[in-house]
N, CA, C and O atoms as CSV, one atom per row, in Angstrom:
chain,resi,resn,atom,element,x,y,z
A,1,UNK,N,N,2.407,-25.445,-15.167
A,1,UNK,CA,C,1.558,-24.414,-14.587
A,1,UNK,C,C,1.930,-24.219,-13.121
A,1,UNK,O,O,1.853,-25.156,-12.327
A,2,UNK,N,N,2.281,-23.157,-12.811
A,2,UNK,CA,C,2.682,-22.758,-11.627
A,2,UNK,C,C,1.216,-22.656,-10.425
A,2,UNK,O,O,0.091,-22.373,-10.837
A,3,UNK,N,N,1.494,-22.922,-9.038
A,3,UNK,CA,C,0.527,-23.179,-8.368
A,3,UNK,C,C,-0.411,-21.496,-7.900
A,3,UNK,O,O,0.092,-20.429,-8.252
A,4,UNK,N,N,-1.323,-21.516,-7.359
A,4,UNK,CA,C,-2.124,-20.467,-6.507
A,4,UNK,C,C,-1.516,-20.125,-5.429
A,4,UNK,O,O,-0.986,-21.031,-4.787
A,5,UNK,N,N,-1.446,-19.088,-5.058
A,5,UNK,CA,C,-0.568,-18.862,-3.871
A,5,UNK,C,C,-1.905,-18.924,-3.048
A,5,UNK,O,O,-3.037,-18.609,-3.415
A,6,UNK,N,N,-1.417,-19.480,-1.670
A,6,UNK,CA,C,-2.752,-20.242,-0.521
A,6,UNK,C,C,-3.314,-18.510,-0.097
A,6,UNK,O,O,-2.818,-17.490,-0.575
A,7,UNK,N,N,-4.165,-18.550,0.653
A,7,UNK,CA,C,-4.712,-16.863,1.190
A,7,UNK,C,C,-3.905,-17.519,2.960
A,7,UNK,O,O,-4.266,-18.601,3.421
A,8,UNK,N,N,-3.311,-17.019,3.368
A,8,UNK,CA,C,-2.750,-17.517,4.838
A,8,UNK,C,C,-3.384,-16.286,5.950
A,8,UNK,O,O,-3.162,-15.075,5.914
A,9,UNK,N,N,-4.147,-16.977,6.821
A,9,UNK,CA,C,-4.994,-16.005,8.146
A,9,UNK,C,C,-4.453,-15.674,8.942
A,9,UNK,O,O,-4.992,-14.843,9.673
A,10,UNK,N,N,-3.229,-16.089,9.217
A,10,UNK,CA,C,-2.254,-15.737,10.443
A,10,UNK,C,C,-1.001,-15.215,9.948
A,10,UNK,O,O,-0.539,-15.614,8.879
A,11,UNK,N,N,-0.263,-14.104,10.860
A,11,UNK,CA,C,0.678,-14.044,10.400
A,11,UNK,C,C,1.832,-15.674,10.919
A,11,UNK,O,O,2.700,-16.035,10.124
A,12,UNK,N,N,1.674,-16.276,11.979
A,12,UNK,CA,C,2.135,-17.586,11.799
A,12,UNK,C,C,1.804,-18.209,10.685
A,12,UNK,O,O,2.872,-18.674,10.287
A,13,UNK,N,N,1.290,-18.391,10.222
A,13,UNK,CA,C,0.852,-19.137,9.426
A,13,UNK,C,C,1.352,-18.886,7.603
A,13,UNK,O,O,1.328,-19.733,6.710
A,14,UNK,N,N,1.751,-17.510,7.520
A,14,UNK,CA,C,2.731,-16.487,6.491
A,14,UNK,C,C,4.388,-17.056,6.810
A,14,UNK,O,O,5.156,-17.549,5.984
A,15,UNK,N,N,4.627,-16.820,8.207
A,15,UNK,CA,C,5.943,-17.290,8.645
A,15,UNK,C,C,6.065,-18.511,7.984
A,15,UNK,O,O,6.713,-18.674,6.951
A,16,UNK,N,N,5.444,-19.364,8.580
A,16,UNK,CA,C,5.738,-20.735,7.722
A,16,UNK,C,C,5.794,-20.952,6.610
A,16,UNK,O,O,6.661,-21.669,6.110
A,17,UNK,N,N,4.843,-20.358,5.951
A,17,UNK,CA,C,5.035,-20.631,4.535
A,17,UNK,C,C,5.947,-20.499,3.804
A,17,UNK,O,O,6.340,-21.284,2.941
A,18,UNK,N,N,6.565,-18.973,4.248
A,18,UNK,CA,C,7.932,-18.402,3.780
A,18,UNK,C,C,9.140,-19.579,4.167
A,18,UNK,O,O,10.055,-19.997,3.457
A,19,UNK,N,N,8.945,-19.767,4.907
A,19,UNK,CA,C,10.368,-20.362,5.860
A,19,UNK,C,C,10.331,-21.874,5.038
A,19,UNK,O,O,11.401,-22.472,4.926
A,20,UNK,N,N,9.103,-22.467,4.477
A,20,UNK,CA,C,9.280,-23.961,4.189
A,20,UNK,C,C,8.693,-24.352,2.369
A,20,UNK,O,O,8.599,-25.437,1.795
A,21,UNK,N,N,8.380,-22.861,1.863
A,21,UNK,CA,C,7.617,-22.862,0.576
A,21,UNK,C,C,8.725,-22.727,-0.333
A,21,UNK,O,O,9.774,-22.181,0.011
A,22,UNK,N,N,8.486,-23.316,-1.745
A,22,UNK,CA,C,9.428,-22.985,-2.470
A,22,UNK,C,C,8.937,-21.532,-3.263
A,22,UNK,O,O,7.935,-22.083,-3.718
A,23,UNK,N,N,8.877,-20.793,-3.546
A,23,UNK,CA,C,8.302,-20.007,-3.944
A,23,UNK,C,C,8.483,-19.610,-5.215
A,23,UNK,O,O,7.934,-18.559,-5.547
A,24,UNK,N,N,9.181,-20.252,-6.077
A,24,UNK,CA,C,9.003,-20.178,-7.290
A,24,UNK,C,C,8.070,-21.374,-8.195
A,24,UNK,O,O,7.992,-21.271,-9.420
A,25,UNK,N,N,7.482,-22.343,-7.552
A,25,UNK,CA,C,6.476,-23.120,-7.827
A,25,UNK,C,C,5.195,-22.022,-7.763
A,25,UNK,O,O,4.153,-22.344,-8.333
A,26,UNK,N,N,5.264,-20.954,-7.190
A,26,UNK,CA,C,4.130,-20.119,-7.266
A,26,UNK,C,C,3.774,-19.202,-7.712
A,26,UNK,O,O,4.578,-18.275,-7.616
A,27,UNK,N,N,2.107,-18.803,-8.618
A,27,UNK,CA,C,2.722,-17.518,-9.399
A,27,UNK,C,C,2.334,-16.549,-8.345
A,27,UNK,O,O,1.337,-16.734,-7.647
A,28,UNK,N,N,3.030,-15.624,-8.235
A,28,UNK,CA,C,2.943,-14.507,-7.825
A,28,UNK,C,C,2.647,-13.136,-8.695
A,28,UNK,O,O,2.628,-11.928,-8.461
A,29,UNK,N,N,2.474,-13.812,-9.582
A,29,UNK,CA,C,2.293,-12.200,-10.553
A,29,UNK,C,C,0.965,-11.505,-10.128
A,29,UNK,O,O,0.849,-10.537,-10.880
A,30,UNK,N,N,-0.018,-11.550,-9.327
A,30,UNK,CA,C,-0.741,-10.649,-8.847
A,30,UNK,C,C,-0.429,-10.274,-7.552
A,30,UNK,O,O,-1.285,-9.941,-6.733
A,31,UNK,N,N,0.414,-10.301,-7.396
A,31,UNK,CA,C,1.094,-9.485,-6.124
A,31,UNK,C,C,1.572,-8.083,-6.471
A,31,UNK,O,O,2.122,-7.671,-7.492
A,32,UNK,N,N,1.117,-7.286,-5.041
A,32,UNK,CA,C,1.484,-5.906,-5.473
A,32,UNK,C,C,2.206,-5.341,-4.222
A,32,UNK,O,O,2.031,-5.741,-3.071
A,33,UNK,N,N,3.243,-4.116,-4.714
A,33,UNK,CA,C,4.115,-3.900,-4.050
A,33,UNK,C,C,3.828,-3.395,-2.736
A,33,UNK,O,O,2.832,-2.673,-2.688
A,34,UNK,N,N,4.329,-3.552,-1.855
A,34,UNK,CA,C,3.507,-2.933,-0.679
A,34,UNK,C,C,4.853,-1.962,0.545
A,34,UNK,O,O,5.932,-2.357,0.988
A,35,UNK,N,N,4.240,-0.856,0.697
A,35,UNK,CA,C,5.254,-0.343,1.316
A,35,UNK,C,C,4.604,0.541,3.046
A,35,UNK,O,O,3.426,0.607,3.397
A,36,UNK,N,N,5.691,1.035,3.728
A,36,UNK,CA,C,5.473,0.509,4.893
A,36,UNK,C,C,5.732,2.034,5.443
A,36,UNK,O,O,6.334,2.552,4.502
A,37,UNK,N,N,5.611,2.907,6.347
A,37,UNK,CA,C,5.610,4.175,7.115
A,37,UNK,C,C,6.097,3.451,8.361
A,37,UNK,O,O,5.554,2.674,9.147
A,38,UNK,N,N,7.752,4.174,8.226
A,38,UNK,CA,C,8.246,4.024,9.961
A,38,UNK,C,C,8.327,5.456,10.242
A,38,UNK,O,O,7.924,5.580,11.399
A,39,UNK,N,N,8.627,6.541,9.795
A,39,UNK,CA,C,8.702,7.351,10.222
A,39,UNK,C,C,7.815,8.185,11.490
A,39,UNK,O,O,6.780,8.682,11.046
A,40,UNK,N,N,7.993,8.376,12.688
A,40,UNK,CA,C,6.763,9.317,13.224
A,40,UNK,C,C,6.459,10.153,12.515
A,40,UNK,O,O,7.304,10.665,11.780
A,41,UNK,N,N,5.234,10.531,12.510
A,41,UNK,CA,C,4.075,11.914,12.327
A,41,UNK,C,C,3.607,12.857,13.627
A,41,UNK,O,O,2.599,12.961,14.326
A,42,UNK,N,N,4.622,13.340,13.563
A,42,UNK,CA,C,4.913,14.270,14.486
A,42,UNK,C,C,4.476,15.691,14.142
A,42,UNK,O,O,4.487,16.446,15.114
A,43,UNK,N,N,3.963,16.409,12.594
A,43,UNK,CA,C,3.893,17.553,12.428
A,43,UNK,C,C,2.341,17.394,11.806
A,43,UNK,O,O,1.992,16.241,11.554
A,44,UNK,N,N,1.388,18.479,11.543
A,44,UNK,CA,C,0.251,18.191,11.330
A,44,UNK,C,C,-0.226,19.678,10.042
A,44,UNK,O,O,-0.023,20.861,10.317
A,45,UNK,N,N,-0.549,19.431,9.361
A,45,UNK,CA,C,-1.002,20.616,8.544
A,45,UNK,C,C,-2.772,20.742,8.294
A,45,UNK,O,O,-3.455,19.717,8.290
A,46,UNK,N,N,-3.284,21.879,8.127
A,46,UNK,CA,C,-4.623,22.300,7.867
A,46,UNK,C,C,-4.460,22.715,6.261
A,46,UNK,O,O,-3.676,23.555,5.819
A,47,UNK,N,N,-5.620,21.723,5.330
A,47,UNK,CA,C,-5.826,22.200,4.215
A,47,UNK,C,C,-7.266,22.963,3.741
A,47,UNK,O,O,-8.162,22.284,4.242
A,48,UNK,N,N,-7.766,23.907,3.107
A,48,UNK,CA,C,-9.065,24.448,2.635
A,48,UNK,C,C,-9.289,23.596,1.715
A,48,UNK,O,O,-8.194,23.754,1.173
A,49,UNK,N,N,-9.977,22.526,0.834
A,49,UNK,CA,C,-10.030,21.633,-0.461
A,49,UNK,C,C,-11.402,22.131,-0.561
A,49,UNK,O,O,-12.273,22.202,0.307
A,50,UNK,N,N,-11.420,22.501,-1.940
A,50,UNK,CA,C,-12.587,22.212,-3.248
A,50,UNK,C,C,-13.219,21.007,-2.368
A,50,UNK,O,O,-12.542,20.070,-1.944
A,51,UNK,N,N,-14.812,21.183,-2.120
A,51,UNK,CA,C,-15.228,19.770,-2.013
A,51,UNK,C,C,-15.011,18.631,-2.900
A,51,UNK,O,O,-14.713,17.532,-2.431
A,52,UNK,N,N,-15.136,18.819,-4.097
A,52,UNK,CA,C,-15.149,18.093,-5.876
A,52,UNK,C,C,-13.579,17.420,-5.528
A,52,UNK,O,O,-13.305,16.323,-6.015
A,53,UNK,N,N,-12.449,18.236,-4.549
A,53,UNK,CA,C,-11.429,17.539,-5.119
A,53,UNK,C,C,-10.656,16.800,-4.138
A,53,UNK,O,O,-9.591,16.195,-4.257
A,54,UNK,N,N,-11.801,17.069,-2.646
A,54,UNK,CA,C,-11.643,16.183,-1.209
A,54,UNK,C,C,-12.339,14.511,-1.828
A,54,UNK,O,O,-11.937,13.371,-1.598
A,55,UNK,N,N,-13.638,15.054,-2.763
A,55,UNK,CA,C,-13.888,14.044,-3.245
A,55,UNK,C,C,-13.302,12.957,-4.172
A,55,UNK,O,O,-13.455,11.736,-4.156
A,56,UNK,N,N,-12.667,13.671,-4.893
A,56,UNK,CA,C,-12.089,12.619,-5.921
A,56,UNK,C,C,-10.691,12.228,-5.515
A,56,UNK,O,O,-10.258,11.229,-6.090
A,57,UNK,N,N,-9.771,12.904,-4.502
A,57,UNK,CA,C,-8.742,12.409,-3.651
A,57,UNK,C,C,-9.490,10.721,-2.863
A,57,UNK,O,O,-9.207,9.555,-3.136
A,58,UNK,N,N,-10.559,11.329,-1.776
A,58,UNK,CA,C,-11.051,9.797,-1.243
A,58,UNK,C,C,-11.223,8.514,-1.883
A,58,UNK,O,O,-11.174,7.377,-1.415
A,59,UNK,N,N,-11.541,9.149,-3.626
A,59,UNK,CA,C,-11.941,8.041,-4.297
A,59,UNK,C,C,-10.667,7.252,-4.772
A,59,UNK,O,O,-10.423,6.046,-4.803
A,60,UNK,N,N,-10.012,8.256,-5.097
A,60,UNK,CA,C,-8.752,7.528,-5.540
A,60,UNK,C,C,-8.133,6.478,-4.563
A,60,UNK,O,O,-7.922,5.289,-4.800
A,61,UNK,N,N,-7.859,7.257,-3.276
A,61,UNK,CA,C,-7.613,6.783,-2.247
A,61,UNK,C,C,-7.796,5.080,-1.773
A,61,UNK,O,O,-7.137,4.075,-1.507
A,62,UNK,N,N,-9.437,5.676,-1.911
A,62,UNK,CA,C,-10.000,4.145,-1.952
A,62,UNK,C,C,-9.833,3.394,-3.015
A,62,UNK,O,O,-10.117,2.219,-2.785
A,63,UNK,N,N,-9.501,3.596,-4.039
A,63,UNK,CA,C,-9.221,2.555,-5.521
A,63,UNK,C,C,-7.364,2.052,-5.085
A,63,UNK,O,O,-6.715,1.128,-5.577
A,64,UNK,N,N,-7.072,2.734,-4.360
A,64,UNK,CA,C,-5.383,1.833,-3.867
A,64,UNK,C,C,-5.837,1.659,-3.189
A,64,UNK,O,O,-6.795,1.828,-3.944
A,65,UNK,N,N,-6.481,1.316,-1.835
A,65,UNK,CA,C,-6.789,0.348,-0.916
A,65,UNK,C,C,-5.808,0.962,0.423
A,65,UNK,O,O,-5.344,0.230,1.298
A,66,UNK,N,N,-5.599,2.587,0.355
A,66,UNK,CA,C,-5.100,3.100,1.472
A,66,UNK,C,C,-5.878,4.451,1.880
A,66,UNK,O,O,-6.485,5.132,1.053
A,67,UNK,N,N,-5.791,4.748,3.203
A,67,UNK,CA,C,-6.982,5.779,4.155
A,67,UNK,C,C,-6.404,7.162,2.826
A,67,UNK,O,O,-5.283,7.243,2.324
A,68,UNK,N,N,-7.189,7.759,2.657
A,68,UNK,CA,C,-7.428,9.337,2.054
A,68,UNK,C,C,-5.863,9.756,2.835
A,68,UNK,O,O,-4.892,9.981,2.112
A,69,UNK,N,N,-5.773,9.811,3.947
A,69,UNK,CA,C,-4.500,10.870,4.460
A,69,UNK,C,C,-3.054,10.590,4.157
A,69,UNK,O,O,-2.041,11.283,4.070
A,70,UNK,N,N,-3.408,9.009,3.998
A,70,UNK,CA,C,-2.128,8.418,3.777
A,70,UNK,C,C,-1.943,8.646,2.320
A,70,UNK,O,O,-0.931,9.267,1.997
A,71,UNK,N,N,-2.676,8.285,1.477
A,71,UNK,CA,C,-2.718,8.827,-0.044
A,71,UNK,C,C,-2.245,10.308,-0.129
A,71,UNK,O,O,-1.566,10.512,-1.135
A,72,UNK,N,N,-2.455,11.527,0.769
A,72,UNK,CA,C,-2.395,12.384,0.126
A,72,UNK,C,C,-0.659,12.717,1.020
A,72,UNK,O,O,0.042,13.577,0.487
A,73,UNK,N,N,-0.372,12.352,1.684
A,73,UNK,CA,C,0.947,12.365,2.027
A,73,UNK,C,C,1.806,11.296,1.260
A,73,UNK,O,O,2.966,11.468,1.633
A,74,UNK,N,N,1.731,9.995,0.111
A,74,UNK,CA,C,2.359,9.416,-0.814
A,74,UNK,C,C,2.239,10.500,-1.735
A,74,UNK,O,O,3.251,10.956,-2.266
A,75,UNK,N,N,1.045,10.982,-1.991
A,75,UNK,CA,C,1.003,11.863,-3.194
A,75,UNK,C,C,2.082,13.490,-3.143
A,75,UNK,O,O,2.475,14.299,-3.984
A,76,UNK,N,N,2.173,13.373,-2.130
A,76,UNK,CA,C,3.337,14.743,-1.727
A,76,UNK,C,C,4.741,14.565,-1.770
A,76,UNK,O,O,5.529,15.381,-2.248
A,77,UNK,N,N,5.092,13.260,-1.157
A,77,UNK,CA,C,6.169,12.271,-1.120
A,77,UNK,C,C,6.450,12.519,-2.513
A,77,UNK,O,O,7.189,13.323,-3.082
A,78,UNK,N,N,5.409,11.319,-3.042
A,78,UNK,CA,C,6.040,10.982,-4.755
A,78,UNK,C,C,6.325,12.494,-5.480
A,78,UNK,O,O,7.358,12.493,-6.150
A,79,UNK,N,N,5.748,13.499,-5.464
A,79,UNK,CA,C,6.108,14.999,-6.280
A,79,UNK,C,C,6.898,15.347,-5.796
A,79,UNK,O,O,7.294,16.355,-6.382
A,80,UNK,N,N,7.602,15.079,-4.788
A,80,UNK,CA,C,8.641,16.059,-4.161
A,80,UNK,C,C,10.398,14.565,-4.784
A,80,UNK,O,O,11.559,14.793,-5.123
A,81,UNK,N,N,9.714,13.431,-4.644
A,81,UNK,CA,C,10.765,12.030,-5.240
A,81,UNK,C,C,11.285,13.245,-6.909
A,81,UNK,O,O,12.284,13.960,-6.979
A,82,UNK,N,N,10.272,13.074,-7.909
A,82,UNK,CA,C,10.027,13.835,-8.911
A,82,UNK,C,C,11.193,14.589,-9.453
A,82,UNK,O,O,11.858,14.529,-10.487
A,83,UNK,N,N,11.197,15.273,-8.444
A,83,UNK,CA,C,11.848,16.927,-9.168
A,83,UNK,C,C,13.488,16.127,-8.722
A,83,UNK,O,O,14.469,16.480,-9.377
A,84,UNK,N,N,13.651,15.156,-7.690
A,84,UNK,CA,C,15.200,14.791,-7.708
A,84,UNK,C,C,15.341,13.829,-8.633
A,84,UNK,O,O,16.452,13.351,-8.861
């Protein structure tokens, strides 16, 4: 049986682990992928939304565990990934 991965409070404290853990003693299978925005946001757009569908964007939003704006700029991202 593979171990619990620890909850670590610091990012020191992540460093180390990495640097001295074996990490296949651990399960990791509830780990989820996590990705990262370097790009600046430099340009800004105005949308009119359906209240019903400002609403159910936030919700979604909030069920991945990222802000509404950032969701709806992955969600533009990923359709535009799509068509290439």
């Amino acid at each position: 049986m593979k171990k619990k991965f620890p909850k670590l409070k610091t990012d020191k404290a992540a460093e180390t682990f990495v640097d001295e853990a074996d990490l296949t003693q651990y399960d990791l299978s509830g780990m989820k992928p996590v990705s990262f925005e370097f790009q600046p946001k430099d340009k800004s757009i105005t949308m009119r939304l359906p209240e019903t569908l400002f609403d159910a964007i936030k919700e979604e939003a909030e069920r991945s565990g990222v802000p509404y704006q950032r969701f709806i700029r992955q969600t533009l991202e990923n359709a535009l990934h799509l068509g290439k």
